[in-house]
C-alpha positions as CSV (number, residue, x, y, z in Angstrom):
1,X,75.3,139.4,134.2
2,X,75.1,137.2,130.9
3,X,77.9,135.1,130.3
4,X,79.6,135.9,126.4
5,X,81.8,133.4,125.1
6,X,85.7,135.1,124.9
7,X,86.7,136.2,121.3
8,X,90.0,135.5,119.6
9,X,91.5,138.6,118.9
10,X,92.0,139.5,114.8
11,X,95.1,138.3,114.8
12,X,94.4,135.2,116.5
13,X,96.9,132.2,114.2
14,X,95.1,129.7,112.5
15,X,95.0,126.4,114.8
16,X,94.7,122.8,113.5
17,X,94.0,120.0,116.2
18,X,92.3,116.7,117.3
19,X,93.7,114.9,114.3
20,X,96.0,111.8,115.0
21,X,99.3,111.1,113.6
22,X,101.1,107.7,113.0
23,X,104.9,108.0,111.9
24,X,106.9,104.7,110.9
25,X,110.8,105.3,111.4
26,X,113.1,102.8,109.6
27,X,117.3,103.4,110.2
28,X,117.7,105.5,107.2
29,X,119.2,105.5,104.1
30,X,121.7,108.2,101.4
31,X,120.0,110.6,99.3
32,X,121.3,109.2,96.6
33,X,124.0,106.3,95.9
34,X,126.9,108.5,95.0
35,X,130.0,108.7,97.2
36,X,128.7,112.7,98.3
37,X,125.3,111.4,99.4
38,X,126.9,108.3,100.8
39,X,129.4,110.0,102.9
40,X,127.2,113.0,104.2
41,X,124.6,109.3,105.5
42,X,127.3,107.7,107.2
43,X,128.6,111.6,108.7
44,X,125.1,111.6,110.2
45,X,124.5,107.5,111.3
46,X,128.2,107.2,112.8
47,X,128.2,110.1,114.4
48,X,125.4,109.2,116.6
49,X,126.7,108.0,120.4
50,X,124.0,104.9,120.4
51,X,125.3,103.6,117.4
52,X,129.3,103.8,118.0
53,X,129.4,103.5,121.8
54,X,133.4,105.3,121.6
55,X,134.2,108.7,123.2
56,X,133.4,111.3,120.7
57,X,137.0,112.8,121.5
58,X,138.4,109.5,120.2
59,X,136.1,108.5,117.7
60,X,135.1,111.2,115.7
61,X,139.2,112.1,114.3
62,X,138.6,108.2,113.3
63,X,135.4,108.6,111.7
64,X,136.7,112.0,109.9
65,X,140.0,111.2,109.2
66,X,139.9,107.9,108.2
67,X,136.3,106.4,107.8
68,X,134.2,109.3,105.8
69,X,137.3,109.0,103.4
70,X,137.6,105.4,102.9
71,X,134.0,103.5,103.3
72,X,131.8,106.5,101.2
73,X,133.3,104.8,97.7
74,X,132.9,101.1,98.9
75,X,129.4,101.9,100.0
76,X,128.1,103.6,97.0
77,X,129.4,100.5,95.0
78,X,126.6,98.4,96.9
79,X,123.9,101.3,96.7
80,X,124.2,101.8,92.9
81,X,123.7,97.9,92.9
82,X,120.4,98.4,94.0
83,X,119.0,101.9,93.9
84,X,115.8,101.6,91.7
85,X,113.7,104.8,90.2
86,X,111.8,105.1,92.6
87,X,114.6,105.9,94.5
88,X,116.2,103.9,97.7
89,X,114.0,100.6,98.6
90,X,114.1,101.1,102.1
91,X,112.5,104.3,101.5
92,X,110.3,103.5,98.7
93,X,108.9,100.0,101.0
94,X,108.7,102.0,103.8
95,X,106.8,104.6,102.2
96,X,104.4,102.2,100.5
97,X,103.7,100.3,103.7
98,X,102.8,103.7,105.5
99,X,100.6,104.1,102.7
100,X,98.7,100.6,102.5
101,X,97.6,101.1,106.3
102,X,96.4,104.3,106.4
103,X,93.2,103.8,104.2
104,X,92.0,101.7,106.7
105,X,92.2,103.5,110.1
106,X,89.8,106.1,109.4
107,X,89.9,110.1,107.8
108,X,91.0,111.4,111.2
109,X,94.1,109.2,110.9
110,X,97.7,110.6,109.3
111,X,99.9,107.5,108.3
112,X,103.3,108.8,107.5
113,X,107.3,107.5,107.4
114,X,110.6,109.1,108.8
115,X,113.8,107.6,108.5
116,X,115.9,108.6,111.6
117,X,119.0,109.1,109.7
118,X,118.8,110.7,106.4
119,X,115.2,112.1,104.8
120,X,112.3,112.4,105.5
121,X,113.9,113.0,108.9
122,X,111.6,113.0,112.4
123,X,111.9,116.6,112.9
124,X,110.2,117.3,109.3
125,X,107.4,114.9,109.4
126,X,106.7,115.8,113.1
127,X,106.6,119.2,112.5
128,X,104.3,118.0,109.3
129,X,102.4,116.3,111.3
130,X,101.5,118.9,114.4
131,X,100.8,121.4,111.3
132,X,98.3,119.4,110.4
133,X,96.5,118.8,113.4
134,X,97.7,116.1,115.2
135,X,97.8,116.4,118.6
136,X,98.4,113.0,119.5
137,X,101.1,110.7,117.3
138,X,102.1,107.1,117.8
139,X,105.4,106.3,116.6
140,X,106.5,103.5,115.3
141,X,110.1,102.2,115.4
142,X,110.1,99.5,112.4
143,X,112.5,97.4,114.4
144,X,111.5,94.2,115.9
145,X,114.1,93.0,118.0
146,X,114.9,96.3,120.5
147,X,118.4,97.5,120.6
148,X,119.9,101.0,121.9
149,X,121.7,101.4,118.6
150,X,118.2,101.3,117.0
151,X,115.2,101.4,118.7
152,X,116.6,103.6,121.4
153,X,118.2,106.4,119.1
154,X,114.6,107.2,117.9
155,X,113.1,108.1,121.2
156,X,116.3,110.2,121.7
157,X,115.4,112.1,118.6
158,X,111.8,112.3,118.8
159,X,113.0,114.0,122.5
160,X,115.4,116.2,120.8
161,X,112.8,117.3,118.6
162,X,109.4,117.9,121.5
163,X,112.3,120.0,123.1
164,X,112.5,122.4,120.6
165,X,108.5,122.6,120.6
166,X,105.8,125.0,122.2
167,X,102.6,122.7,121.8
168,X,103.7,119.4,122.1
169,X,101.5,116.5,120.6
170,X,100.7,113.5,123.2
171,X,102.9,110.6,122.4
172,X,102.5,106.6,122.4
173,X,105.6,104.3,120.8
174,X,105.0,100.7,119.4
175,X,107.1,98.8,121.8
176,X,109.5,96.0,120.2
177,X,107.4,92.7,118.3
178,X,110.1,90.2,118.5
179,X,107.7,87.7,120.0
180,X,104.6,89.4,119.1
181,X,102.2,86.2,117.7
182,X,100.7,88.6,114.7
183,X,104.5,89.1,113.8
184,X,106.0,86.1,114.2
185,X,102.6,84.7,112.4
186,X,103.3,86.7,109.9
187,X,106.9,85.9,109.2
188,X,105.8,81.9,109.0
189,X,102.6,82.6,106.6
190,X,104.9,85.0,104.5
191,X,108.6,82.9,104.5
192,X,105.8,79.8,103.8
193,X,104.5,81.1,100.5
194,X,108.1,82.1,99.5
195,X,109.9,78.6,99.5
196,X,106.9,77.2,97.8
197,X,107.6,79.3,94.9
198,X,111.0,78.4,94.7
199,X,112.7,76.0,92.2
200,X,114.5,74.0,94.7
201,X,113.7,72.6,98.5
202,X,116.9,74.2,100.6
203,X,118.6,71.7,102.9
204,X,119.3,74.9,105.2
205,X,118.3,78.2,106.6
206,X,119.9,80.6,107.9
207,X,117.9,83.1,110.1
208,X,120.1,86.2,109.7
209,X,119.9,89.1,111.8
210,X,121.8,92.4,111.8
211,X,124.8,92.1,114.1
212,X,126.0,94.4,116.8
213,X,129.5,94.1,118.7
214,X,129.3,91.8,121.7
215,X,129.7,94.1,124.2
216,X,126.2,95.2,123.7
217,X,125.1,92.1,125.3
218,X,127.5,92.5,127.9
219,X,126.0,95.8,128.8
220,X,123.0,94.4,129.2
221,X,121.3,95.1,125.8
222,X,118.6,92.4,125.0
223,X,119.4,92.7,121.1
224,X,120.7,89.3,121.4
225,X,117.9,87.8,123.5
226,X,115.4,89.5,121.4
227,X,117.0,88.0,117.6
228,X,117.0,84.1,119.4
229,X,113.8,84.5,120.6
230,X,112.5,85.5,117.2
231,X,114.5,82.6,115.7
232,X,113.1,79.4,118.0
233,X,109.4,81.1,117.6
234,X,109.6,81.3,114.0
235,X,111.3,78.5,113.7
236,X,109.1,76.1,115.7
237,X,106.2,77.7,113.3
238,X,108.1,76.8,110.2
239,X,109.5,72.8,111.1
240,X,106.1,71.6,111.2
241,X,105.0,72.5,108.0
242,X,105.6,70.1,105.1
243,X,107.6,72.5,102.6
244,X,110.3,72.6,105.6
245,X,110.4,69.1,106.5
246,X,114.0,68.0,107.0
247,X,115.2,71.9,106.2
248,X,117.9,72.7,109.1
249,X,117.4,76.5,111.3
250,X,120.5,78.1,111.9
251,X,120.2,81.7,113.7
252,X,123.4,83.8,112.4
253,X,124.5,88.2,112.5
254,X,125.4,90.2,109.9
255,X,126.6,93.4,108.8
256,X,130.6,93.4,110.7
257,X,132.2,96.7,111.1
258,X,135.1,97.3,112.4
259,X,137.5,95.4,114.4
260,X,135.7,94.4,117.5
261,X,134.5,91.4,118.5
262,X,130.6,90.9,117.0
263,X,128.1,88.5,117.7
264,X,128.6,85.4,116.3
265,X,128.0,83.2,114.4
266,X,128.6,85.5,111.5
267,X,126.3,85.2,108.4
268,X,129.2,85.1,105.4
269,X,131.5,82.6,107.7
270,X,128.2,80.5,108.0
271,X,127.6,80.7,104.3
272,X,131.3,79.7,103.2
273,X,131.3,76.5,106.1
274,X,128.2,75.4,104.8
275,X,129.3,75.6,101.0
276,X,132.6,73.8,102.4
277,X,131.0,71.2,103.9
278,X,128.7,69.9,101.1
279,X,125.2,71.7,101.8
280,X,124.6,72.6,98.0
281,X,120.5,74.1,98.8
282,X,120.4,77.0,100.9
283,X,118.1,79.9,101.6
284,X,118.0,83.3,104.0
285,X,115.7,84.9,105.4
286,X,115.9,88.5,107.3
287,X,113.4,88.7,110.1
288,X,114.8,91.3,111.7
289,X,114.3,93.6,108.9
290,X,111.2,95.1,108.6
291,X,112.0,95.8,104.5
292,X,114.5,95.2,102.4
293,X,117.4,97.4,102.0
294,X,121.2,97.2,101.3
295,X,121.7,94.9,103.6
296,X,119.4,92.2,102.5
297,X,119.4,93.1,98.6
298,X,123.1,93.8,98.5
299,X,124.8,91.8,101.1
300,X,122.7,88.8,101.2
301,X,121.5,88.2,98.1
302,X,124.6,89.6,95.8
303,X,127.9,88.9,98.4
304,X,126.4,85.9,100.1
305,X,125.3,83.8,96.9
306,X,129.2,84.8,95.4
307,X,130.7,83.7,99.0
308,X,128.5,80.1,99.2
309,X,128.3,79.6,95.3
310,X,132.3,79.7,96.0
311,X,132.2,77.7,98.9
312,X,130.7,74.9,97.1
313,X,126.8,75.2,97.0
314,X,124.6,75.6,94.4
315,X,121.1,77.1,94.8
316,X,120.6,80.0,96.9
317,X,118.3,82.5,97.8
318,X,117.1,85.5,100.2
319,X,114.2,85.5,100.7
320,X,111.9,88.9,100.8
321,X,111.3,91.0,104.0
322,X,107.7,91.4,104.9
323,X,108.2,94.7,103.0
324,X,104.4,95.0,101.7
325,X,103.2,91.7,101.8
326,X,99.7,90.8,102.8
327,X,101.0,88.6,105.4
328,X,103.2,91.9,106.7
329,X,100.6,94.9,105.8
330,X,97.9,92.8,108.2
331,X,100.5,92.3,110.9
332,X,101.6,95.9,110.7
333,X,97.7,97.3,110.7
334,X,96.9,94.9,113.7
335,X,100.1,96.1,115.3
336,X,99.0,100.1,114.9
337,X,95.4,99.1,115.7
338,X,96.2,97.8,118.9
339,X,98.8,100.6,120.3
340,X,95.8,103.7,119.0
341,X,93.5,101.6,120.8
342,X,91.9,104.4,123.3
343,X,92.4,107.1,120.3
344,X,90.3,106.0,117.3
C-alpha cells in the first residue's frame, strides 16, 4: 500500500509557528498623567500581593478607602511633570530599546515590550506574539537586581497568562544582571561619559536604588544583597578612573511608602545630611533602573536637587539610566544574545 501524506480538512485554521519572540517587561506606568489614569495604575500595581505583602482582607479597604482617594492627585502632579509627547518615558525608552536590538538578531526574531502593570500588558503582547508565530519567547524582566515585588510578579503573570492558553509557546527568562560584567561594564563606560560632560566635578555619589520595606530582607529576599553588590562592582569600576578621583560612593534606597520601616539609608535624608554638612557638588546615578521614569526624572532630579539645594549644596545632578545608550543597547543585545543562545 502507498503511503499519502494526511490532508488538513477545508476548514483547517491558519497556523503561524517556528518564529521566536523576545518580550522586555519594565513595572509599568498610567495611561495618561491625569488623576483617572493615575488612580486606575496604582488600583492595578497595589493591588498585586508581591508588591504589598498585607492580607487582602486588610489591605485592600486601605488601598480603596483611603489610598486610591488620596495618592491619584499627588501622583499625577509628578507625572504631568514629566509626561512628554511621546507619551510616558518609561514606555517610550522601553519601547525604543526593544526596538534598537531587534534589527540585529535576525528576520526570525520578534523584539517586543510589555509593561506588567498598565499597557501594553503581558497578556496582549503574548497573545501578539504566539499570533504571530512564535513558538518559543524569552522574556525579559528589565530589572537588574531580583526582587519578588518585581522580578517575581512577572513570572506570576506570564503563568496566569500560559494558563489560560491551548498551544503554549516554549519559554526561557533573562535571569537577574546585578553582577553580570557586560552590565556592570556598561553602567561604568556609560556613568563615565556622563560626568565628563558635566560642568562641575561632584565631591559625592550617591548610588540610589529603589527601596523596599525591610522585612523583605528579613524574609529572605536578596533585593538588598543584589543593590550592594551592584554598588561595590560598579563602584570599584568607577574609583580608578581619573574623572572620579577623590569622588566619595555612597549606596542609598528610594521611593518610601508608607509607614513601615524601609531600607536605609534613604536617598532624600542622604541628600539633606550631605547639603547640611557642607558637600556643595553632588551627583546620582540610578543603576537599578533600567530607564528613566518618575522615579528618576521626577523624584531625583526635581525633589532631590530642591531637598539638597536647601540643605546647603550647590550643583547637582542625576544622571541618565542606560535608557538607549550605546553603552546600554550593547549590554542589553549581548544579554538577549546569550539567553537565545540554542534558538537562533
Amino acid at each position: 500500500m502507498t503511503w499519502q501524506p494526511q490532508r488538513l480538512p477545508n476548514d483547517h485554521p491558519p497556523v503561524k509557528s517556528g518564529t521566536i519572540g523576545v518580550l522586555l517587561v519594565n513595572l509599568g506606568t498610567p495611561d495618561g498623567p491625569d488623576p483617572k489614569s493615575v488612580k486606575k495604575y496604582l488600583k492595578q500595581f497595589l493591588s498585586d500581593p508581591r508588591v504589598i505583602e498585607i492580607p487582602k482582607i486588610a489591605w485592600q479597604p486601605i488601598l480603596r478607602g483611603i489610598i486610591l482617594n488620596t495618592r491619584p492627585k499627588k501622583s499625577s502632579e509628578a507625572y504631568t511633570k514629566i509626561w512628554t509627547d511621546r507619551g510616558s518615558p518609561l514606555a517610550d525608552i522601553t519601547a525604543s530599546q526593544a526596538e534598537a536590538i531587534a534589527g540585529d538578531l535576525g528576520e526570525n526574531v520578534i523584539v517586543d515590550y510589555a509593561m506588567r502593570y498598565g499597557s501594553p500588558s503581558i497578556e496582549q503582547r503574548l497573545g501578539e506574539l504566539t499570533a504571530k508565530g512564535c513558538d518559543r519567547i524569552l522574556i525579559a524582566p528589565m530589572y537588574p537586581q531580583y526582587c519578588a515585588a518585581t522580578t517575581a510578579t512577572v513570572f506570576d503573570e506570564v503563568a496566569r497568562v500560559l494558563g489560560e492558553m491551548r498551544w503554549q509557546p516554549a519559554l526561557r527568562f533573562v535571569p537577574p544582571y546585578h553582577d553580570d560584567e557586560a552590565y556592570i561594564t556598561a553602567l561604568a563606560d556609560d556613568l563615565s561619559r556622563q560626568i565628563a560632560m558635566l560642568s562641575f566635578k561632584p565631591e559625592v555619589m550617591l548610588l540610589s536604588f529603589h527601596g523596599m520595606p525591610e522585612r523583605t530582607l528579613e524574609k529572605g529576599d536578596p533585593y538588598h544583597c543584589h543593590c550592594h553588590k551592584t554598588a561595590r562592582l560598579v563602584r570599584e569600576q568607577l574609583e580608578v578612573r581619573p574623572e572620579f578621583s577623590g569622588v566619595r560612593f555612597e549606596t542609598t534606597f528610594q521611593s518610601r511608602f508608607g509607614p513601615a520601616q524601609w531600607l536605609e539609608p534613604a536617598t532624600d535624608d542622604t541628600l539633606i545630611a550631605e547639603g547640611e554638612k557642607g558637600t556643595k557638588r553632588l551627583v546620582v546615578a540610578a543603576p537599578g533602573f533600567a530607564a528613566d521614569c518618575v522615579e528618576t526624572l521626577e523624584e531625583l532630579a526635581l525633589e532631590g536637587r530642591d531637598e539638597f539645594v536647601e540643605a546647603g549644596g550647590e550643583d547637582y545632578a542625576v544622571l541618565d539610566c542606560l535608557n538607549v545608550s550605546q553603552s546600554g543597547i550593547q549590554m542589553l543585545d549581548t544579554m538577549i544574545r546569550r539567553e537565545l543562545s540554542g534558538w537562533i
